[in-house]
Each structure stands twice: as structure tokens, then as C-alpha cells.
N, C-alpha and C positions, 0 to 999 in steps of 0.2 A: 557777492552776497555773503554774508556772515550764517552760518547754518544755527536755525534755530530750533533748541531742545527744551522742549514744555509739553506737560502732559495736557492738552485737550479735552480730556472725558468727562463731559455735563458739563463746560463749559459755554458761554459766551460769545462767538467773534466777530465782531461788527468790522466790515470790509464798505471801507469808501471807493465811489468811481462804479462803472460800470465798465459796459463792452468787452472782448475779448479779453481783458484783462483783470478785469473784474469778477468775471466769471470763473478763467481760472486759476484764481485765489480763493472763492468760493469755493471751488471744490475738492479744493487741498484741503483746505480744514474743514468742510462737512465731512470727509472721515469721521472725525471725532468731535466735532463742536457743535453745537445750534450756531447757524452762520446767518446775519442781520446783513444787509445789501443798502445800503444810501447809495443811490447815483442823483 
């Protein structure tokens, strides 16, 4: 994986897919973002 550096705060981040994996990526960026879930 490439490390990604962006600031997050009142942003955005729509995360496709669900399950175990989906979630968490969910809650890597809920840190700092409103996080949108499509599975």
C-alpha cells in the first residue's frame, strides 16, 4: 500500500463494500471524516 497523506477534517469519505473490511476502513477515516458506507 502507498501511505496516504490528506487532511480529512469536515470532510467526506464514501467507502464501498462492506463486512470486515469495510468496516475497517470505516473507522480509519471516521477519525476525521463523515464516512458514507454503500455495500
Amino acid at each position: 500500500m502507498i501511505p496516504l497523506l490528506h487532511d480529512f477534517t469536515n470532510a467526506t469519505v464514501l467507502v464501498f463494500g462492506g463486512g470486515h473490511v469495510g468496516a475497517r476502513k470505516a473507522r480509519r477515516f471516521a477519525r476525521e471524516a463523515r464516512v458514507l458506507v454503500v455495500s
